[in-house]
Backbone as ProteinMPNN parsed JSONL, in Angstrom:
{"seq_chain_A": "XXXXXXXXXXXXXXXXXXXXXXXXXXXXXXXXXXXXXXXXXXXXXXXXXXXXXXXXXXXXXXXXXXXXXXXXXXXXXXXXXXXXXXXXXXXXXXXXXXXXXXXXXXXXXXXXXXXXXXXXXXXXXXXXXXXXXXXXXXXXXXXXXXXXXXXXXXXXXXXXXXXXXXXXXXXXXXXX", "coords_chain_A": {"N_chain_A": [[0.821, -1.2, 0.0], [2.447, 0.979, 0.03], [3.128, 2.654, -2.592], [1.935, 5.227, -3.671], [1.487, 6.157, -6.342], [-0.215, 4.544, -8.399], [-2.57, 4.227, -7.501], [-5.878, 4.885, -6.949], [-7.443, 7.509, -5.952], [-9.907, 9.078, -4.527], [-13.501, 11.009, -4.087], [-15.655, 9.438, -4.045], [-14.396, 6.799, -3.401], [-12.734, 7.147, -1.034], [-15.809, 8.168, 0.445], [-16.971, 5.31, 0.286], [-15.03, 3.588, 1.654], [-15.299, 4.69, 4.162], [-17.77, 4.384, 4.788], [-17.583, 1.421, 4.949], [-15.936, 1.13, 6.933], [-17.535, 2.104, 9.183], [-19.297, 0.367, 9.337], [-17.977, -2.016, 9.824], [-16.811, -1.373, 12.28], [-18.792, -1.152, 13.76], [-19.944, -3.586, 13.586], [-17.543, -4.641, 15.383], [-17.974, -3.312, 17.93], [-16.473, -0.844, 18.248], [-14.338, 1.853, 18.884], [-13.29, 4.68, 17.553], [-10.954, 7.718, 17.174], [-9.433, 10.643, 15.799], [-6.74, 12.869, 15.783], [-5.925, 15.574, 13.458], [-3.911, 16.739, 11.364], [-2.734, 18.231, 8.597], [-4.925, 17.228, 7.425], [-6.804, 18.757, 8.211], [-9.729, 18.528, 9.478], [-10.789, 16.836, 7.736], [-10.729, 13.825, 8.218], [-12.454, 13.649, 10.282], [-14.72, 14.935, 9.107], [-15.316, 13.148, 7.116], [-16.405, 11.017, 8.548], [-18.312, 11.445, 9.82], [-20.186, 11.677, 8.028], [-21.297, 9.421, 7.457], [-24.495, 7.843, 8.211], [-24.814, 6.425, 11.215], [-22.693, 6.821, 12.237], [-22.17, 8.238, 15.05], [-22.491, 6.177, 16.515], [-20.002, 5.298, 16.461], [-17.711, 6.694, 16.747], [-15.772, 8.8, 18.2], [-14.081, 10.994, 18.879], [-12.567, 13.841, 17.461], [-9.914, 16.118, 16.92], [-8.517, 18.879, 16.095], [-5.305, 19.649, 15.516], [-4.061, 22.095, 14.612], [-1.62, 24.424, 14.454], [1.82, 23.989, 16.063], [1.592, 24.844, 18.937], [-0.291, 24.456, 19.57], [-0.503, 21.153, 19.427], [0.727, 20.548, 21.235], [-0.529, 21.327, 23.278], [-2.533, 20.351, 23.472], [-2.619, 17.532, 22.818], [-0.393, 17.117, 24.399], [2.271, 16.879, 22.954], [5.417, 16.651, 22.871], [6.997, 20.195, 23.374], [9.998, 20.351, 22.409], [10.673, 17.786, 21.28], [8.853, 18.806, 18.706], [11.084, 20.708, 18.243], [13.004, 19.298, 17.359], [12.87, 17.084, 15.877], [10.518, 18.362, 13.929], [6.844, 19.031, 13.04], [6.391, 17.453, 10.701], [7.107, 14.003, 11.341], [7.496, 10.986, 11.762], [7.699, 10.668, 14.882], [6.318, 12.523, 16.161], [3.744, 12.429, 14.654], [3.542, 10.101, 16.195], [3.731, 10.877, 18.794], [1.092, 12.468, 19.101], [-0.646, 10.402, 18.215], [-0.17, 9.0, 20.29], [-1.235, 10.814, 22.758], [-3.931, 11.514, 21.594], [-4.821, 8.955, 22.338], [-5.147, 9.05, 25.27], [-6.656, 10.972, 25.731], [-9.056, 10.052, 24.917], [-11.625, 6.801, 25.022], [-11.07, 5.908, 22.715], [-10.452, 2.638, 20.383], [-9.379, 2.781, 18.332], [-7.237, 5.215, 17.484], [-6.019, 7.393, 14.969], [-3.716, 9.613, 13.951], [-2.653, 12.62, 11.654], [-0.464, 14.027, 10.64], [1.458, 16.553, 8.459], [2.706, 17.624, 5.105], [0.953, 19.493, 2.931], [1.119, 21.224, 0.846], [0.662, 24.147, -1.47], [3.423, 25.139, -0.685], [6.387, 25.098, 1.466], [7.31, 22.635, 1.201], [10.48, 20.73, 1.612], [13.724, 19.563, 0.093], [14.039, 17.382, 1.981], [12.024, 16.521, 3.019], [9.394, 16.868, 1.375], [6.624, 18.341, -0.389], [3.803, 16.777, -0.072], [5.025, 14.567, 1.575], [3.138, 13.075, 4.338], [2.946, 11.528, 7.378], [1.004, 9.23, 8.831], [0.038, 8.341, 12.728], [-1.059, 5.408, 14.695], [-2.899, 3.969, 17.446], [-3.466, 1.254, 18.342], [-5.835, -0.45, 20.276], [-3.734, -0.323, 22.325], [-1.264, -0.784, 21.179], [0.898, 0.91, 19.087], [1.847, 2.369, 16.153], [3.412, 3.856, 13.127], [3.078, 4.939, 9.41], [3.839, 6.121, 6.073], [2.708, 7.087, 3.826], [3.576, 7.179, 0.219], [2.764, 10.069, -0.785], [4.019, 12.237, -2.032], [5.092, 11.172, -4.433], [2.331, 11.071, -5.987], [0.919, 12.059, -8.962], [-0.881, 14.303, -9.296], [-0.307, 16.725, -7.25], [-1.691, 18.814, -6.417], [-2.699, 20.399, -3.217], [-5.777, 19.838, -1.935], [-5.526, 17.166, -3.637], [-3.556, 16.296, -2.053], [-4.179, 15.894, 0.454], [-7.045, 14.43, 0.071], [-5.856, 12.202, -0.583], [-4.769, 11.324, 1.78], [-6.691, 10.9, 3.255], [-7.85, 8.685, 2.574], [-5.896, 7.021, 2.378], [-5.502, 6.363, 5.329], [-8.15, 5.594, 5.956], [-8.286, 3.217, 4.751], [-6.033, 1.887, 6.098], [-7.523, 1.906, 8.626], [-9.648, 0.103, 7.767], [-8.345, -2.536, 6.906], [-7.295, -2.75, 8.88], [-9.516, -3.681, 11.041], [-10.502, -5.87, 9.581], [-8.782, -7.963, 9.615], [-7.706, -10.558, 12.301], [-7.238, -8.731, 14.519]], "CA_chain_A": [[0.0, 0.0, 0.0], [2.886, 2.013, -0.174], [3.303, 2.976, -3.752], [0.688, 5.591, -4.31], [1.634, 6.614, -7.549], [-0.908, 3.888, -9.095], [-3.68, 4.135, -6.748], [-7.009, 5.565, -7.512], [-8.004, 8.327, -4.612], [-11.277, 9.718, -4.818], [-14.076, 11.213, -2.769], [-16.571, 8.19, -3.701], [-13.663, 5.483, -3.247], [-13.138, 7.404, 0.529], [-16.694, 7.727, 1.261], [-17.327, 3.84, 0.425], [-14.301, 2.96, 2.649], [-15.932, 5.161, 5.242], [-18.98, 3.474, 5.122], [-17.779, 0.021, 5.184], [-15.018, 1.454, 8.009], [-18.236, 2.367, 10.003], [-19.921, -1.052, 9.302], [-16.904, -2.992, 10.783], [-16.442, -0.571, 14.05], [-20.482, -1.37, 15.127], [-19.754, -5.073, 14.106], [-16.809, -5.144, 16.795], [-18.182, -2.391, 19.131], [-15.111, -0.367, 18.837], [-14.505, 2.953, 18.803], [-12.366, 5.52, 16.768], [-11.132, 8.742, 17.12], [-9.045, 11.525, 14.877], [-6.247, 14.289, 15.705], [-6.084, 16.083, 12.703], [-3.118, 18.668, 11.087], [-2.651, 18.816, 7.63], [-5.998, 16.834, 6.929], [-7.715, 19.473, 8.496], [-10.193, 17.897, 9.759], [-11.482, 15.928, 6.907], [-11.151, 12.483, 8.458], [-13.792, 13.567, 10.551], [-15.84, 15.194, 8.378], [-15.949, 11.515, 6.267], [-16.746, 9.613, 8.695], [-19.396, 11.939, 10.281], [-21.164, 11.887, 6.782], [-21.838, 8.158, 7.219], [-25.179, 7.371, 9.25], [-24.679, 5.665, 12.274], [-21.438, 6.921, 13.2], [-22.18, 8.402, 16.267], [-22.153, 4.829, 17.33], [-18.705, 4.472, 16.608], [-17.096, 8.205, 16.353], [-15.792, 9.491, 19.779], [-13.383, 12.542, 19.444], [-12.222, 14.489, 16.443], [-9.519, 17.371, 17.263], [-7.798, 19.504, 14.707], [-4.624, 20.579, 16.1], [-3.064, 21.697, 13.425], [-0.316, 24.38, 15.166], [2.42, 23.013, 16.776], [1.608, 24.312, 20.272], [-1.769, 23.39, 19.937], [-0.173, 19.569, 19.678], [1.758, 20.639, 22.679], [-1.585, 22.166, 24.526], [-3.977, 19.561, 23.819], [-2.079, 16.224, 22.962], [1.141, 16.673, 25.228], [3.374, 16.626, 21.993], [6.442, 17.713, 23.596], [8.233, 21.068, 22.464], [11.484, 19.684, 21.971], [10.366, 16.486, 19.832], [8.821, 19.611, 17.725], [11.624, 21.409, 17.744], [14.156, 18.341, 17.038], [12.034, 16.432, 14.373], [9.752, 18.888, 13.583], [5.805, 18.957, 13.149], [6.23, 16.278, 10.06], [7.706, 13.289, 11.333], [7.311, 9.937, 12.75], [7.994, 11.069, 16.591], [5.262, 13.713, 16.344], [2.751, 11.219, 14.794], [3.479, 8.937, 17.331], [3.507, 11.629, 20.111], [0.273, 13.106, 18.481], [-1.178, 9.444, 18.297], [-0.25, 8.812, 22.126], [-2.038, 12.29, 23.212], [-4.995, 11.477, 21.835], [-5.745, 7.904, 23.047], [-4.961, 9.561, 26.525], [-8.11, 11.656, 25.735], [-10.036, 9.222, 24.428], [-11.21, 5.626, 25.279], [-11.338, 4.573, 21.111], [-9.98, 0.994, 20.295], [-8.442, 2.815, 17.346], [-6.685, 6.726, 17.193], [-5.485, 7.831, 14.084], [-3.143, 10.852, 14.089], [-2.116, 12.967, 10.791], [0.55, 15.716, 9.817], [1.93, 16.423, 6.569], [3.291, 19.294, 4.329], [-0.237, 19.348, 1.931], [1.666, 21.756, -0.195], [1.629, 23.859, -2.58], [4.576, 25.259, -0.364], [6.603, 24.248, 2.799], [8.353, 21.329, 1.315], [11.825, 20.96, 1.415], [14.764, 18.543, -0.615], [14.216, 16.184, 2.8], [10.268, 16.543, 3.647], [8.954, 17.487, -0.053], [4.865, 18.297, -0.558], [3.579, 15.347, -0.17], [5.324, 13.955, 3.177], [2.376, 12.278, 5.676], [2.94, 11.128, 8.492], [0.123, 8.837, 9.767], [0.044, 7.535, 13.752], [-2.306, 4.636, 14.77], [-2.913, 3.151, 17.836], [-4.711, 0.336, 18.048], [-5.536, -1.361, 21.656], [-2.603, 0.026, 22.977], [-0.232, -0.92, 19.831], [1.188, 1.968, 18.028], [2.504, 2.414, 14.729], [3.079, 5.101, 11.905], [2.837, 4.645, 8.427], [4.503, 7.095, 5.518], [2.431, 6.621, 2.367], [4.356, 8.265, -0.696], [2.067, 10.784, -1.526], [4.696, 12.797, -3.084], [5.021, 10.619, -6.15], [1.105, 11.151, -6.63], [0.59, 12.659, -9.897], [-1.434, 15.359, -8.817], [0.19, 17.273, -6.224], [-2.215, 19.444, -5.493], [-3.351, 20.6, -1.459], [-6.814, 18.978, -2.297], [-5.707, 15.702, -3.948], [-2.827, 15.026, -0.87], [-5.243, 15.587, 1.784], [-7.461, 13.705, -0.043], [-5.073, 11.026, -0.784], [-4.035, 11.018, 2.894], [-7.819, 10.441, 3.87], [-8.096, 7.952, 1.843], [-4.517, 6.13, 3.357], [-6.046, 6.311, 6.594], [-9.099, 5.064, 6.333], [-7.435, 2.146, 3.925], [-5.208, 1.294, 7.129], [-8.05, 1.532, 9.074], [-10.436, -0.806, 7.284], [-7.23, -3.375, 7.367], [-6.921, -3.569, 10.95], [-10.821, -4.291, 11.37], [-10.844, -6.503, 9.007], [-7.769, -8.778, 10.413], [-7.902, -10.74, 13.272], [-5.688, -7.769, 15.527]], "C_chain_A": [[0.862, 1.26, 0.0], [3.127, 3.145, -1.397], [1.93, 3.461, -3.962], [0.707, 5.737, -5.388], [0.282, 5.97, -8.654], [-2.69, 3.932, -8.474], [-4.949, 5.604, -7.191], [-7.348, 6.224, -6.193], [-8.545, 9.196, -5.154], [-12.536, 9.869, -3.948], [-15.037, 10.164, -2.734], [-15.685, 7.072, -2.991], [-13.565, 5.835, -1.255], [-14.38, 7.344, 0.929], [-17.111, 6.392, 1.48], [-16.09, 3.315, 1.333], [-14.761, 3.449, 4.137], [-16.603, 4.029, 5.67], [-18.808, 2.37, 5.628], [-16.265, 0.173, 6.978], [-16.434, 1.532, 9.482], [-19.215, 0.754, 10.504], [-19.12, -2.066, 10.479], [-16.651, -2.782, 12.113], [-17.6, -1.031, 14.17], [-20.216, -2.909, 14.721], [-18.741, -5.737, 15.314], [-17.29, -4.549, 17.804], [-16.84, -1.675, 18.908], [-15.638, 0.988, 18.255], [-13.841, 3.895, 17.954], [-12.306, 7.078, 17.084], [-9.738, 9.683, 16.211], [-8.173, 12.519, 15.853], [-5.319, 14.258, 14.115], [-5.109, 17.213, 12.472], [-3.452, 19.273, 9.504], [-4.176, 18.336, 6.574], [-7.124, 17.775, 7.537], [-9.379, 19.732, 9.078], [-11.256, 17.12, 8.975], [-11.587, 14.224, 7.469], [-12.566, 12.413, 8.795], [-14.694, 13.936, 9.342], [-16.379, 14.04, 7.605], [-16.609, 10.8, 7.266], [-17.837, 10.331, 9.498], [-20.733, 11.807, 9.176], [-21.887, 10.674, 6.527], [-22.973, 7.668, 8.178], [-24.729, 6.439, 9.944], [-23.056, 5.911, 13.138], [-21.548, 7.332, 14.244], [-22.401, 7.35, 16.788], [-21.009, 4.676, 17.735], [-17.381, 5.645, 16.98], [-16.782, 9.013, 17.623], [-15.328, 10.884, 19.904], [-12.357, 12.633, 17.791], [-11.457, 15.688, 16.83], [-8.444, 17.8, 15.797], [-6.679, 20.535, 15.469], [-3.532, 21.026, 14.762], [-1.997, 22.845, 13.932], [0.298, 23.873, 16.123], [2.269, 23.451, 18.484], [0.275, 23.977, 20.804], [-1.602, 21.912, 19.852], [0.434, 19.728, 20.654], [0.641, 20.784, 23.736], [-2.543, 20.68, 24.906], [-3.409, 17.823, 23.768], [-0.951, 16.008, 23.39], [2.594, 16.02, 24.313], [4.535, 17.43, 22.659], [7.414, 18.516, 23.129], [9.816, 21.001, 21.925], [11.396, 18.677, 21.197], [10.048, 17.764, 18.655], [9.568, 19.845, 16.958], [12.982, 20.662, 17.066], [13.705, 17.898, 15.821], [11.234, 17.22, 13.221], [8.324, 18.032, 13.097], [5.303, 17.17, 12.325], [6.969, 15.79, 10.636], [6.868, 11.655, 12.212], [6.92, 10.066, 14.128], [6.762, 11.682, 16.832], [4.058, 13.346, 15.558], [2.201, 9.978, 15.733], [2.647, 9.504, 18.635], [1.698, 12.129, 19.886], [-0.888, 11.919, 18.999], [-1.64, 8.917, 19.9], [-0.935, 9.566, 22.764], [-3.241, 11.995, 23.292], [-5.805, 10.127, 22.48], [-5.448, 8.176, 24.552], [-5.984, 10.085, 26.925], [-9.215, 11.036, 25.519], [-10.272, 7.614, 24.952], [-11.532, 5.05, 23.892], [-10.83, 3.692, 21.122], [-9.231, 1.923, 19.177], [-8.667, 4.591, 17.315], [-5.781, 6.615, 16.191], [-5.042, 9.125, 13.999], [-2.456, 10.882, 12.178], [-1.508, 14.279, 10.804], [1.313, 15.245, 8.957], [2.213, 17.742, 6.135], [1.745, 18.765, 2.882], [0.305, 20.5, 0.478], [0.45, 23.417, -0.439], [3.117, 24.196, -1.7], [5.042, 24.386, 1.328], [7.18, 22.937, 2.622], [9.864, 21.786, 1.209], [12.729, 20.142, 0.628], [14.161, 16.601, 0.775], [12.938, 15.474, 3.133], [9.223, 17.063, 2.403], [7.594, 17.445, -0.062], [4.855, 17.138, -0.812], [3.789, 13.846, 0.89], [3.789, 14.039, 4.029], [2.337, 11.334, 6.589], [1.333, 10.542, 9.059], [0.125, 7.812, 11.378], [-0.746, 6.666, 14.193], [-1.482, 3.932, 16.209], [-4.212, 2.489, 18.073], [-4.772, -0.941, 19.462], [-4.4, -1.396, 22.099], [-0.927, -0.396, 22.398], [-0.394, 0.383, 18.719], [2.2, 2.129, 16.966], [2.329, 3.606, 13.909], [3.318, 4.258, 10.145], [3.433, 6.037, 7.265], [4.436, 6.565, 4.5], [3.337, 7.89, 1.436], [3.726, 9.336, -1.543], [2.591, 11.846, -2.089], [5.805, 12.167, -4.603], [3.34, 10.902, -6.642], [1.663, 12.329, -7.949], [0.414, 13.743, -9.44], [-1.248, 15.712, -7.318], [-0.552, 18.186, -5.369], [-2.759, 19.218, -4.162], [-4.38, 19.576, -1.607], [-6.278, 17.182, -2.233], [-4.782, 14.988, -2.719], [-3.889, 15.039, -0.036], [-6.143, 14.626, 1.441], [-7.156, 12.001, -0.476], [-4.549, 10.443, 0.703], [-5.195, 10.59, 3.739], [-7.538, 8.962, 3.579], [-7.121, 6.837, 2.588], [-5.258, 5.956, 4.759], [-6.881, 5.599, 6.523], [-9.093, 2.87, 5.761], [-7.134, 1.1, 5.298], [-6.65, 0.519, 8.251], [-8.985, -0.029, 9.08], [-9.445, -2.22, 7.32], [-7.336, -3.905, 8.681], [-8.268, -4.107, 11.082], [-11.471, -5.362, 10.779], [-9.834, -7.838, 9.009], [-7.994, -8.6, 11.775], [-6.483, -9.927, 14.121], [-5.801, -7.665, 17.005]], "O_chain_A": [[0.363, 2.385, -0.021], [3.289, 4.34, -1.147], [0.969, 2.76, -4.28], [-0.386, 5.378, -5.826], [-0.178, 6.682, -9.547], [-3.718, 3.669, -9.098], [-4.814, 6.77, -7.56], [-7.551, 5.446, -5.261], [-8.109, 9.979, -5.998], [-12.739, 8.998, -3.103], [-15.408, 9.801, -1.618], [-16.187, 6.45, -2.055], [-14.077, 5.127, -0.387], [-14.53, 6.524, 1.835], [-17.574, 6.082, 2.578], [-16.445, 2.25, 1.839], [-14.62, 2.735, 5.13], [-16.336, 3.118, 6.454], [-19.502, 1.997, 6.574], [-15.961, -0.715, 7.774], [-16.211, 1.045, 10.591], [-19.598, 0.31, 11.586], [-19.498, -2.608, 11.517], [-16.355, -3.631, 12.954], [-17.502, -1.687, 15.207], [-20.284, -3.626, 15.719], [-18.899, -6.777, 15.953], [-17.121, -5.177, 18.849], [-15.974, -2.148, 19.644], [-16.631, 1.286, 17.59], [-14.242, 3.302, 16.952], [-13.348, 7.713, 17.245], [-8.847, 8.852, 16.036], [-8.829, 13.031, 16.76], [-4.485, 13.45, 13.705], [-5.193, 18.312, 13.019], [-4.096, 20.276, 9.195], [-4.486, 18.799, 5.477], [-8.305, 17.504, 7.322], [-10.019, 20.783, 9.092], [-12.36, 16.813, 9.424], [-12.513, 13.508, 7.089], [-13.495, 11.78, 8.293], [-15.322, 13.074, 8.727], [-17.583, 13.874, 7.41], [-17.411, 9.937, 6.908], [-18.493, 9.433, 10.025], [-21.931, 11.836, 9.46], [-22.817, 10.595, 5.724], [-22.515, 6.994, 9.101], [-24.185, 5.506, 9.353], [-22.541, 5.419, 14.142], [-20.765, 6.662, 14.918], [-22.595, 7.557, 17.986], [-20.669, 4.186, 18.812], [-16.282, 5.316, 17.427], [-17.585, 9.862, 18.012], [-15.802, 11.754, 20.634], [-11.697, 11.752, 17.24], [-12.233, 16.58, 17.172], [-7.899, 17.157, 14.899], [-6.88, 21.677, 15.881], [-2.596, 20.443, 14.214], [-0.942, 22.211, 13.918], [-0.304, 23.32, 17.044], [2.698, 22.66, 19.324], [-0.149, 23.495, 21.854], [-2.596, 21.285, 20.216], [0.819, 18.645, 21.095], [0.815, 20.43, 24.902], [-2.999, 20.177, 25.933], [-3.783, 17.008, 24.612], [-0.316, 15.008, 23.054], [3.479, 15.225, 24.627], [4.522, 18.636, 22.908], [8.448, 18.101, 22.604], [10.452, 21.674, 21.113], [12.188, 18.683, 20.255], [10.842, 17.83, 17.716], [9.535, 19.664, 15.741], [13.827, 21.265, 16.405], [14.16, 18.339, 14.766], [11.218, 16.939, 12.023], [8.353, 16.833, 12.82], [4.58, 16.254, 12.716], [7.917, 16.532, 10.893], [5.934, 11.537, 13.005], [5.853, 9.591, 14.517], [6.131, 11.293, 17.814], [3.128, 14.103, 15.835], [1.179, 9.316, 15.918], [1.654, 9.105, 19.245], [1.099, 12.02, 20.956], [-1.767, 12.156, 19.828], [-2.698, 8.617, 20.452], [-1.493, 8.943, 23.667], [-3.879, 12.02, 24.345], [-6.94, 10.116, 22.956], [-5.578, 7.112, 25.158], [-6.426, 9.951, 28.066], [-10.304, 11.455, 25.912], [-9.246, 7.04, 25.313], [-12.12, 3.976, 23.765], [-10.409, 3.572, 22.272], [-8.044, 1.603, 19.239], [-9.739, 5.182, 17.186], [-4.803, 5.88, 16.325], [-5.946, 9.96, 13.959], [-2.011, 9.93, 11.538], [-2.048, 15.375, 10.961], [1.741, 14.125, 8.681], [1.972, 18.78, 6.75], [1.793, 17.785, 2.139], [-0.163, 20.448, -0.659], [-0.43, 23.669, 0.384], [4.045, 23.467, -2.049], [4.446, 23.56, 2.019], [7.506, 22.199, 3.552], [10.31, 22.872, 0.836], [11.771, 19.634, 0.046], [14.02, 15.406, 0.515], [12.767, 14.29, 3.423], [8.225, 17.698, 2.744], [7.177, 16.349, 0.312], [5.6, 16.485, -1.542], [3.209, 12.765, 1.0], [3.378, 15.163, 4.317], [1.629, 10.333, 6.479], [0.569, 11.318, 9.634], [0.208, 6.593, 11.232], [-1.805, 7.291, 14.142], [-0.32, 3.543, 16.327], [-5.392, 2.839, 18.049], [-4.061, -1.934, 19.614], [-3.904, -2.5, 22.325], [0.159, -0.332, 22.975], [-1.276, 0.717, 17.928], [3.4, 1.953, 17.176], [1.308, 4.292, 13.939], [3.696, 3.099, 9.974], [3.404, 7.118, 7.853], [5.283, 5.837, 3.983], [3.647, 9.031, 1.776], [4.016, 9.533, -2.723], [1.808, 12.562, -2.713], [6.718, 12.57, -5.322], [3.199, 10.928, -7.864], [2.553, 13.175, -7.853], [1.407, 14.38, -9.087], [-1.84, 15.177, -6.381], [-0.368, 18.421, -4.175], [-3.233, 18.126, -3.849], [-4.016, 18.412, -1.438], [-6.459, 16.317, -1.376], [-4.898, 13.823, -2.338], [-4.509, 13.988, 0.123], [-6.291, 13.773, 2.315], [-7.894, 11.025, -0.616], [-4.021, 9.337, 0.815], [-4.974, 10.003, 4.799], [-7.021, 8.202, 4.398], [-7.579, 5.924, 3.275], [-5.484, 4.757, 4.92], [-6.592, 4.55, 7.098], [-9.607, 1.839, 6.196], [-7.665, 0.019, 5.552], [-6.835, -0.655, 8.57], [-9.035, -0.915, 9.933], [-10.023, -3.123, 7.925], [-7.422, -4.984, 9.267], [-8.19, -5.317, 11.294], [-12.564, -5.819, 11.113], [-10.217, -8.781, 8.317], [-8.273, -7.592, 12.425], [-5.316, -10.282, 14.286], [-4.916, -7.107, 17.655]]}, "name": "protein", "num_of_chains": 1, "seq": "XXXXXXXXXXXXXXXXXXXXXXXXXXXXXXXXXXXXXXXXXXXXXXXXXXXXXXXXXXXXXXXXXXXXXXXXXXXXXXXXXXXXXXXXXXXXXXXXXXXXXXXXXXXXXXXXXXXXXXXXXXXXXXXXXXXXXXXXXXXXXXXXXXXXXXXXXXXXXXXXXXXXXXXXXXXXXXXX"}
């Protein structure tokens, strides 16, 4: 699933992974919840759009400056200022924050450079960082959404939904 370059991301292909993302959380009982940077808070907004999520849908935050990940999910200013906002550490940290706040079975954390500017030679438009934990197993993930074709703000964010909810539907759909 790493090689986006080939992959079809689109707002029907996300809302039908929604949907069937929402299906699978009320068949286990589990829960989910979202902190949100460069996706702005589009995860939520998908998965709010799917009846019945308030079954499954606990906490949605959109921190998208960095000391609002410091205020609200205890990202700590020095990981910031060492790694900076994109990275692994600060997906992780991001990820850890919010299942602290939350009791979901599954937190998904995103930051990213969505472009058009703000990349660099090392972190280029297109860098996302996604954090997941999942029953107290955490992991990140670093789809290549700067080989997508279409670079534009729009299509990463919407390419980075899309990764997410992908991952998601994975885990619920393996015995984890």
């Amino acid at each position: 699933m790493n090689n986006c370059t080939n992959l079809e991301y689109s707002s029907e292909k996300l809302d039908k992974t929604a949907s069937n993302v929402v299906k699978l959380l009320l068949q286990r009982g589990w829960h989910v919840a979202f902190a949100e940077s460069c996706t702005g808070g589009l995860l939520s907004q998908t998965i709010t759009s799917v009846p019945g999520a308030s079954a499954v849908y606990e906490l949605g935050i959109c921190t998208y400056a960095n000391r609002i990940k410091n205020k609200f999910l205890g990202v700590p200013n020095d990981m910031l200022d060492s790694f900076g906002a994109v990275s692994p550490e600060v997906a992780l940290a991001m990820v850890s924050g919010l299942s602290r706040c939350s009791d979901a079975e599954i937190c998904v954390s995103v930051t990213g450079i969505a472009g058009p500017d703000g990349g660099t030679p090392e972190k280029p438009v297109g860098t996302v960082w996604l954090g997941f934990y999942v029953n107290g197993k955490t992991f990140t993930r670093l789809p290549e959404l700067w080989l997508l074709k279409n670079k534009s703000r729009g299509n990463i964010r919407l390419a980075a939904a899309n990764y997410a909810f992908g991952i998601i539907e994975e885990i619920l759909t393996e015995d984890f």
